[in-house]
C-alpha positions as CSV (number, residue, x, y, z in Angstrom):
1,X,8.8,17.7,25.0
2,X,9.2,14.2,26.7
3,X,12.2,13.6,28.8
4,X,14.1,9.6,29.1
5,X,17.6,10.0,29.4
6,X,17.1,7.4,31.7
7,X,14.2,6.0,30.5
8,X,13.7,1.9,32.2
9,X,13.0,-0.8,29.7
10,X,9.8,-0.8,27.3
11,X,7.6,-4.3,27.2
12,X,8.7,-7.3,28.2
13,X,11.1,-8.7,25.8
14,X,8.4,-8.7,22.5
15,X,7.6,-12.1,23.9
16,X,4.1,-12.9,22.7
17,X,1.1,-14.3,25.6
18,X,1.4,-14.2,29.3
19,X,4.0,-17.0,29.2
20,X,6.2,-14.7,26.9
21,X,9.6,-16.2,27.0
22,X,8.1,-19.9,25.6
23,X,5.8,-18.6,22.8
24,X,7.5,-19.3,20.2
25,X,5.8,-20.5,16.5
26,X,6.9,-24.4,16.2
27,X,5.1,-27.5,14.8
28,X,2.6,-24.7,13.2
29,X,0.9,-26.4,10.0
30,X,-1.6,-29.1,9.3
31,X,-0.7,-32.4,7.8
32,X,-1.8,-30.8,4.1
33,X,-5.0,-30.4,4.5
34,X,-5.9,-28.2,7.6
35,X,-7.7,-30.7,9.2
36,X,-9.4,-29.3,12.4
37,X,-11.6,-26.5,9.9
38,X,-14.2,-26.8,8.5
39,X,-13.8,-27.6,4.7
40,X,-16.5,-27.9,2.2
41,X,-19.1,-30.6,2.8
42,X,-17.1,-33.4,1.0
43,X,-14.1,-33.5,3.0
44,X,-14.3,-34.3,7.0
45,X,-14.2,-31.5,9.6
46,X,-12.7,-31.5,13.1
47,X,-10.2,-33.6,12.8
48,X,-7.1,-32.2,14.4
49,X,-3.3,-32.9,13.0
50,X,-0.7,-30.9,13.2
51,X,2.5,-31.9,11.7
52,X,5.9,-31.5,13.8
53,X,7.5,-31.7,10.5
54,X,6.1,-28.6,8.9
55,X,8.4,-25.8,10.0
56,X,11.9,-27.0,9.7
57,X,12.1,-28.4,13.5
58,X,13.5,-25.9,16.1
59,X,12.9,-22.2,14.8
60,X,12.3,-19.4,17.1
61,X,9.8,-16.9,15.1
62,X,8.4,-14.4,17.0
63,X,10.8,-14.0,19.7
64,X,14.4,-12.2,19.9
65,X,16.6,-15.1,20.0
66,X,16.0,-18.6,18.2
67,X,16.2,-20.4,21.2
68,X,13.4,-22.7,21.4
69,X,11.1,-24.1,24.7
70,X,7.9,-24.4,22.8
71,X,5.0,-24.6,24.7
72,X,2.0,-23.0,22.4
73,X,-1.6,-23.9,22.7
74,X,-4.0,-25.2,19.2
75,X,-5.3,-21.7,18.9
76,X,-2.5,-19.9,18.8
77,X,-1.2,-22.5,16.3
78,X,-4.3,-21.9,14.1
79,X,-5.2,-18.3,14.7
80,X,-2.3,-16.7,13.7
81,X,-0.5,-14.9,10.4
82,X,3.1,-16.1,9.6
83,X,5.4,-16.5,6.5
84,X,8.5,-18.6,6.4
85,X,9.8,-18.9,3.6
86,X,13.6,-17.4,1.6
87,X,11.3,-16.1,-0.7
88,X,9.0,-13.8,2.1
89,X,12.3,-12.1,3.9
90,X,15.2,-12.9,1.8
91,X,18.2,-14.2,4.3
92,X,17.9,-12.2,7.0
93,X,14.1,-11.1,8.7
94,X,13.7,-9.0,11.4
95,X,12.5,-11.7,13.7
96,X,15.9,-13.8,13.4
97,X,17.6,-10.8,14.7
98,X,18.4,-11.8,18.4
99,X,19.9,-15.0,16.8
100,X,22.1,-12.7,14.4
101,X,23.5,-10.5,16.6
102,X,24.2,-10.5,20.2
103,X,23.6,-6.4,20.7
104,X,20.1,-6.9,19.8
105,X,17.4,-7.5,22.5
106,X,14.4,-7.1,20.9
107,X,11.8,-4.7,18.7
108,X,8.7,-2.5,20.1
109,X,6.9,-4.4,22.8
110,X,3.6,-3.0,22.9
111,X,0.0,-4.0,22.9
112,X,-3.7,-3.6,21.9
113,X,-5.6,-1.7,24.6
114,X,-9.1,-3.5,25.4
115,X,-11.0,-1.6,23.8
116,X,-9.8,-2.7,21.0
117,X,-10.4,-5.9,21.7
118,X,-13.9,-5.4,22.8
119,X,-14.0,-3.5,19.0
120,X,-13.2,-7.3,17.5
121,X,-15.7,-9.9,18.0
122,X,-12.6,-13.0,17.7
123,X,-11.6,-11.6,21.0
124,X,-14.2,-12.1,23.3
125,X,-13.9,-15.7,24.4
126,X,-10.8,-16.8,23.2
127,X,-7.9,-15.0,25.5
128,X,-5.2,-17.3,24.3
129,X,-5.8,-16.2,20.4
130,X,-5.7,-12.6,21.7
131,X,-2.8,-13.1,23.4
132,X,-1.4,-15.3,20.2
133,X,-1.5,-12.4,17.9
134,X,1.1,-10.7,17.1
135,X,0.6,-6.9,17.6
136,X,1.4,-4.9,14.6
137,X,0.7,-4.2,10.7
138,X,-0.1,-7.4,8.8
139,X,3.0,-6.8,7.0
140,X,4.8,-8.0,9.6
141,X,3.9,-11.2,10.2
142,X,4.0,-12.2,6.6
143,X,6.7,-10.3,4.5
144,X,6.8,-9.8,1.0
145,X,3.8,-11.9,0.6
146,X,1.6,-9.5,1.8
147,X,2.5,-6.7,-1.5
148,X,3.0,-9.9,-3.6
149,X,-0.4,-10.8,-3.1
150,X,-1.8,-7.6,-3.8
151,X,-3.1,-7.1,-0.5
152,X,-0.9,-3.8,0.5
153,X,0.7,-1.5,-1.8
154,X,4.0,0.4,-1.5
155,X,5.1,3.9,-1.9
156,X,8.0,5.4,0.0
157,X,7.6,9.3,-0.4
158,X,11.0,9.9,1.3
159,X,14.0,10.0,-0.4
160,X,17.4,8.4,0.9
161,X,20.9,7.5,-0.3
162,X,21.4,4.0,-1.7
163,X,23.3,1.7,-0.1
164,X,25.9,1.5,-3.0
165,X,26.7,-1.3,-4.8
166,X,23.5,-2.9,-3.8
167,X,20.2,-3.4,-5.0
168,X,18.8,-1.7,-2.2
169,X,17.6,1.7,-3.2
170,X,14.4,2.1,-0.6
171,X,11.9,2.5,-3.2
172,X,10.5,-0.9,-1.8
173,X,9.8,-2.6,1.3
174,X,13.6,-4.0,3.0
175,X,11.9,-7.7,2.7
176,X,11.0,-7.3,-0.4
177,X,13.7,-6.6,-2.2
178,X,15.5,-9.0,-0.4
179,X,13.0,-11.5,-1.5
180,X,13.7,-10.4,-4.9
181,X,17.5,-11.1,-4.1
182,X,18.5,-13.9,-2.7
183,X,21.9,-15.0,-0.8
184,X,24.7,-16.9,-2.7
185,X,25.6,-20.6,-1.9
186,X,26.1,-21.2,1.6
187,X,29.7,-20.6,1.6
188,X,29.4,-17.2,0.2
189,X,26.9,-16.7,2.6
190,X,29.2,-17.3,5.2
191,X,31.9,-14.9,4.6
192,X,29.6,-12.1,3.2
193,X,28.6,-12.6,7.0
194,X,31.4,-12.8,8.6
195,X,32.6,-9.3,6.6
196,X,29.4,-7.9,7.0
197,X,29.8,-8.6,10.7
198,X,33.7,-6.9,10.8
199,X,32.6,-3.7,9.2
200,X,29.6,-3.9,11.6
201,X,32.0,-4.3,14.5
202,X,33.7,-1.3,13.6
203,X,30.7,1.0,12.6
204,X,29.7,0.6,16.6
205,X,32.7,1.5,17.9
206,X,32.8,4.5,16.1
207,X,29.3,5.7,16.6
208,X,29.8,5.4,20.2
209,X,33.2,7.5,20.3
210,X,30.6,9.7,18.2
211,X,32.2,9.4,15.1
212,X,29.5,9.1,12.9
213,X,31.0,9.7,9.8
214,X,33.2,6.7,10.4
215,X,30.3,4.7,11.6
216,X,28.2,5.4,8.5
217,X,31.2,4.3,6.0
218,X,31.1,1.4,8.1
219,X,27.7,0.7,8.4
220,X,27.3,0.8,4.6
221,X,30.4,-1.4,4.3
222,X,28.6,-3.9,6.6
223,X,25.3,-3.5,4.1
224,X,27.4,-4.1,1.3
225,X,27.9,-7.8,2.0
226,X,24.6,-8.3,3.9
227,X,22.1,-5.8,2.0
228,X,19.2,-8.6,3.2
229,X,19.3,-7.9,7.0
230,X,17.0,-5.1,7.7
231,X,18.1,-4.4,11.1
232,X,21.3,-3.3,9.5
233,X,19.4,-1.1,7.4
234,X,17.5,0.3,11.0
235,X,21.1,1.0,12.5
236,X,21.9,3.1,9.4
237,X,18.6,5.0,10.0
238,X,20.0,6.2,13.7
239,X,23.3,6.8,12.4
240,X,21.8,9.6,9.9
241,X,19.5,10.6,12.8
242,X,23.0,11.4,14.7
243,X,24.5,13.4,12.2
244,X,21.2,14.9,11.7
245,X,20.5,14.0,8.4
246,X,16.6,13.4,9.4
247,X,15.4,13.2,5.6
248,X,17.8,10.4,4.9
249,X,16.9,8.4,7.8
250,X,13.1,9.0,7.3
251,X,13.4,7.3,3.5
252,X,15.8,4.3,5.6
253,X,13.4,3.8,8.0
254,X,10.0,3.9,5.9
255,X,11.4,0.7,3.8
256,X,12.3,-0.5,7.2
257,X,9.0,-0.1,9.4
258,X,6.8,-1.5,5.7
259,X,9.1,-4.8,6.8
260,X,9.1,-5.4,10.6
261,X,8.5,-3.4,14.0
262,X,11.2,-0.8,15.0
263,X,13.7,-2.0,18.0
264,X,13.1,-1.5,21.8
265,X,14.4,0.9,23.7
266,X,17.0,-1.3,24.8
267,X,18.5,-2.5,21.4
268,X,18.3,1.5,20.6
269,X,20.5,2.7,23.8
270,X,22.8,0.0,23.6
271,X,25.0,1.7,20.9
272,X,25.4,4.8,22.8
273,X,28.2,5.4,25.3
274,X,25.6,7.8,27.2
275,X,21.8,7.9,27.2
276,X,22.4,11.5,27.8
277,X,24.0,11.1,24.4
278,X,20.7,9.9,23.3
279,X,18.7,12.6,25.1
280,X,20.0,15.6,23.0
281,X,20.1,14.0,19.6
282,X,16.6,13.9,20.0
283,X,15.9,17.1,21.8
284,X,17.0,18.4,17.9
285,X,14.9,16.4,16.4
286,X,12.2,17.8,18.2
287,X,13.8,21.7,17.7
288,X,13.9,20.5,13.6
289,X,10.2,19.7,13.8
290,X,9.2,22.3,15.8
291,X,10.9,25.0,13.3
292,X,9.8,22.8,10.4
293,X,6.1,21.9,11.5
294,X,5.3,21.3,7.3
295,X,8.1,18.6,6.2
296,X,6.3,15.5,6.9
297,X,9.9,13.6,6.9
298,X,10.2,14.9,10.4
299,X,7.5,14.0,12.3
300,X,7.9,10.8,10.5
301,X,11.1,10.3,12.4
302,X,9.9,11.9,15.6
303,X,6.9,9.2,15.6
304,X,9.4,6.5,15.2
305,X,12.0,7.3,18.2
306,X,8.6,8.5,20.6
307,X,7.7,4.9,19.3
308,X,11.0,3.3,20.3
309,X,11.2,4.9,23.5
310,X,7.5,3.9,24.7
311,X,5.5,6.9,24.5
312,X,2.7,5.6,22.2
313,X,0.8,9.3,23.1
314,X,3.5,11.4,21.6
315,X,3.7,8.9,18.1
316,X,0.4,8.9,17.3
317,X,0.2,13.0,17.4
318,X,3.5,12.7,15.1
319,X,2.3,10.2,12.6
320,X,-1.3,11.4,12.7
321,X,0.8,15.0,11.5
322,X,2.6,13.2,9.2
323,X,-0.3,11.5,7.1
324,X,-1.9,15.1,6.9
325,X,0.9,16.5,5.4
326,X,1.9,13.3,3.5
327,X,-1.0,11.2,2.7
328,X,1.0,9.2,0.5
329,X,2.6,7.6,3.2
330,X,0.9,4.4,4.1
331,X,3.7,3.1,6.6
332,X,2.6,6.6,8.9
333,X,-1.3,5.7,8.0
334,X,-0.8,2.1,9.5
335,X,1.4,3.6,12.4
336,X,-1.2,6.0,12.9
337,X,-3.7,3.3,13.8
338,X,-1.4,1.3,15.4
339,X,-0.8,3.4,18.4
340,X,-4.0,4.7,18.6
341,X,-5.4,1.2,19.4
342,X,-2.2,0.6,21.6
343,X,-2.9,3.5,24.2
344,X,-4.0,2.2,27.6
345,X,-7.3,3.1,27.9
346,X,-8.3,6.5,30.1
347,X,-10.7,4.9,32.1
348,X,-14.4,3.4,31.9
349,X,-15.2,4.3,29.1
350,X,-14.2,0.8,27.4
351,X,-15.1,-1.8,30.4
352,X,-18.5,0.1,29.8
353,X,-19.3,0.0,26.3
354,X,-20.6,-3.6,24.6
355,X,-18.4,-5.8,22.8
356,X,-19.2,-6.2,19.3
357,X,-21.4,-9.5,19.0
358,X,-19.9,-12.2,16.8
359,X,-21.4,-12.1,13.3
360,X,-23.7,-15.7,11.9
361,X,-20.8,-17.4,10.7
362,X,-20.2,-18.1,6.9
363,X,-21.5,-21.3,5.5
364,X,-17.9,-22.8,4.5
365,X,-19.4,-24.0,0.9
366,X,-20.2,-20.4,-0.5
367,X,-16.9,-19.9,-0.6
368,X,-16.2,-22.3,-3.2
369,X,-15.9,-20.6,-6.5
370,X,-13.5,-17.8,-7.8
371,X,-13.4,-14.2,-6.4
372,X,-11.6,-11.3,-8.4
373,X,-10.7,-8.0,-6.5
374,X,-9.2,-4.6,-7.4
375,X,-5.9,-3.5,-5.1
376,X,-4.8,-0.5,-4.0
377,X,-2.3,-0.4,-6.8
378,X,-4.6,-1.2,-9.2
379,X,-4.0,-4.5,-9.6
380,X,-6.2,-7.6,-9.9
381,X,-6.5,-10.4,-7.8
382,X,-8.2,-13.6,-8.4
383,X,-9.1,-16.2,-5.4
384,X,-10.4,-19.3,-6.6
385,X,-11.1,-21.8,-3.4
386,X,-12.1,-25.1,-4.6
387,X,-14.2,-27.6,-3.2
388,X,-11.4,-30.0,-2.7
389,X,-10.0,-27.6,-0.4
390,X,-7.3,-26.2,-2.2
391,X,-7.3,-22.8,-3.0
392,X,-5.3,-20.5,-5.2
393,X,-4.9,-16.5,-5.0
394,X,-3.1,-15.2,-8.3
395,X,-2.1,-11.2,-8.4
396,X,-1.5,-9.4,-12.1
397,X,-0.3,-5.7,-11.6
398,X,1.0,-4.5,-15.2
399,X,4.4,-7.3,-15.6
400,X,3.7,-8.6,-11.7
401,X,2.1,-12.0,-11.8
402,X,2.1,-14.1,-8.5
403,X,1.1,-16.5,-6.9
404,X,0.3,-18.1,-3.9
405,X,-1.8,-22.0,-3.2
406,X,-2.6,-24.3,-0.5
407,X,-5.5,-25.4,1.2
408,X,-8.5,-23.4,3.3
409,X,-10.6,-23.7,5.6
410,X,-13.0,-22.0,8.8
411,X,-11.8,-22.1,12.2
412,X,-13.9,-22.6,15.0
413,X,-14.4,-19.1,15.6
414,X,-15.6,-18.7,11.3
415,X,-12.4,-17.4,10.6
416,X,-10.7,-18.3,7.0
417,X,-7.3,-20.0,7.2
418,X,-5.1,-20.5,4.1
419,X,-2.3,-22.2,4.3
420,X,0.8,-23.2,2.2
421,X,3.8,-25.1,3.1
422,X,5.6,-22.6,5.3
423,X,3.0,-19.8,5.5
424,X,-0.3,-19.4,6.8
425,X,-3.2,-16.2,6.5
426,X,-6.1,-15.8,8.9
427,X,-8.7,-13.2,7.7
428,X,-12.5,-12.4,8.6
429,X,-14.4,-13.0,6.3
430,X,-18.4,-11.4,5.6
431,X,-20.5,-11.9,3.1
432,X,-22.7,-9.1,1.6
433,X,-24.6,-11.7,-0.3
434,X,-23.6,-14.8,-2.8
435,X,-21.5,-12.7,-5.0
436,X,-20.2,-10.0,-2.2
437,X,-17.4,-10.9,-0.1
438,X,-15.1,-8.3,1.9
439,X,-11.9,-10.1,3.7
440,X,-9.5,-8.4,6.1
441,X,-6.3,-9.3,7.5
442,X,-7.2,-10.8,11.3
443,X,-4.7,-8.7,13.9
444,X,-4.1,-5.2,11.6
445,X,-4.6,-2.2,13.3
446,X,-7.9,-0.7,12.9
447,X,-8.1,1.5,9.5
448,X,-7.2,-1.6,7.6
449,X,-9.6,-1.6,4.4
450,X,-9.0,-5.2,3.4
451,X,-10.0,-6.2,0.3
452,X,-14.1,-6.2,-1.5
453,X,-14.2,-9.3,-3.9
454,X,-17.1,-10.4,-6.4
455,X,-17.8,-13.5,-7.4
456,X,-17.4,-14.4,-11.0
């Protein structure tokens, strides 16, 4: 049992780097053709130009409100995985939250311990890309692309209500079937928020008089006009939580969590009168698990609100449980991992051990040529990278066919870079030989399998 009625904030704001209230993601891609990496032998390398005009001006990504003071450094500008893009997040992502809504203040907060760094050889020398990356699955930092491209698959083995007269059924990722569904014209847009916002208004009021019935008609009222803002979705979660309907909020918040990171303790505790309140909501949770140590739905749950409230310990034994018992549940698998390599370290043990040493780095022209790959899902993916510089990743799962294109190139630490318009994915990539190439997701917890590609 872990005790916070009164517990004191967690993290420090989800800010991103030592300077955390200016790192924001601004001016972030390359004049079209990522100059500054090194491209195949016929185009020029180390030529740095990055374009102001890339990212729509003034928009604050990774940080709780959208005000903007950028001050971000050429690695973290190159080093890091982002999407941005209507068709990644639908209208509303979780990182323009603290812009939406003036209750929020901010999602999980935490951090790699070193040893993890010290596990990845990026690391080592480069303090400003550690710091640059954002901590959590790879999922999100780049949305719906990441399942579009066949990179992650998605299963959600919980079942919860529907958010009627929606499209959003939680069979899928929040983002992506948001992506799937885009807003109206702007004017609709505009008073689906403004009602969205009323109903929201009055689903706050009444969860903190602790009328959660109320709340929840309101809540799905709200969702009704707004099904694309997946913090909504999160709130619904922890009103089923209150009326102790843990399976429902376990299928909300597993489409939630395969979207963005869960909220800090202090957007959580903000919708209660009492953190006392809080305190014995969860003390049944943890009586429900404890006299139902099987259902995997439950120490689902658990693992998210010991996430929430800081105590990264207690998570990982409750989604470690929940991946035995439900192995189907990647979201828990990736959680797992996550705060495993987010506990502070114990002691020595990881100043003492050797960092991993930096693998030869890939000669940028074996790349050239096209790469197929089998996903999770059973899917196939085809990477052709040209020796223009352009690339272009196609993925064909049964009536599925996307796409994704742009240019590529190595870093200066050998790291692969492709980038589109308004998105950009760094990944380590090794070479087994010619034909043999496996590439994984730079910043993913450890467990992540990546991807094995052959040459055609």
């Amino acid at each position: 049992m872990v005790s916070y009625p009164n517990k004191p904030k967690v993290g420090n704001n989800n800010r991103v780097g030592n300077n955390r209230g200016n790192n924001y993601i601004n001016n972030v891609n390359v004049g079209g053709r990522n100059k500054g990496l090194n491209r195949p032998s016929t185009l020029p390398a180390n030529k740095r130009n990055w374009n102001s005009n890339k990212w729509g001006g003034n928009r604050g990504v990774w940080g709780n409100n959208n005000n903007i003071n950028v001050n971000i450094n050429n690695n973290f500008r190159r080093n890091n995985n982002f999407a941005y893009r209507p068709n990644c997040w639908g209208g509303r992502p979780w990182w323009g939250a603290g812009g939406a809504h003036r209750w929020h203040h901010g999602h999980w907060g935490h951090g790699w311990n070193s040893a993890y760094y010290r596990r990845h050889w990026y690391y080592h020398d480069n303090n400003d890309f550690a710091k640059g990356f954002m901590w959590g699955i790879a999922a999100w930092g780049l949305g719906n692309m990441i399942y579009d491209m066949g990179y992650k698959s998605y299963q959600n083995p919980y079942q919860a209500p529907p958010v009627q007269n929606t499209y959003v059924n939680y069979s899928e990722p929040v983002s992506v079937a948001a992506a799937a569904n885009p807003p109206g014209d702007e004017a609709a847009a505009e008073l689906a928020d403004t009602k969205s916002e009323e109903a929201l208004e009055r689903s706050r009021v009444a969860f903190r008089k602790g009328d959660y019935m109320s709340a929840s008609k309101a809540i799905d009222e709200s969702l009704g006009y707004t099904p694309d803002d997946v913090t909504l979705h999160e709130f619904r979660a922890l009103v089923f939580f209150a009326l102790g309907k843990y399976s429902d909020a376990a299928g909300v918040l597993n489409a939630v969590l395969a979207s963005g990171p869960g909220w800090s303790w202090d957007t959580m505790i903000g919708f209660y009168e009492s953190s006392s309140t809080y305190d014995g909501q969860l003390r049944k949770l943890e009586d429900y698990v404890k006299g139902s140590p099987d259902k995997a739905d439950g120490h689902f749950l658990l693992g998210y609100h010991y996430m929430v409230c800081g105590e990264l310990e207690n998570s990982y034994q409750e989604f470690k449980k929940t991946t035995e018992l439900q192995p189907a549940d990647s979201i828990a698998r990736e959680l797992r991992d996550l705060t495993a390599s987010s506990i502070p370290d114990s002691g020595g043990a990881a100043e003492s051990s050797e960092p991993v040493k930096a693998p030869t780095p890939v000669p940028v022209d074996k790349l050239v040529g096209t790469w197929t790959s089998k996903s999770i899902s059973g899917g196939t993916i085809t990477f052709t990278m040209k020796e223009s510089g352009d690339y272009v990743w196609t993925y064909k799962d049964g009536e599925n066919d996307s796409s994704l294109d742009g240019t590529y190139g190595l870093d200066d630490q050998g790291l692969l870079v492709l980038t589109s318009d308004d998105s950009q994915m760094v990944s380590e990539v090794k070479l087994a030989d010619d034909s043999q190439m496996h590439f994984s997701i730079i910043g993913s917890p450890d467990g992540d399998p990546g991807l094995d590609f052959k040459k055609s």
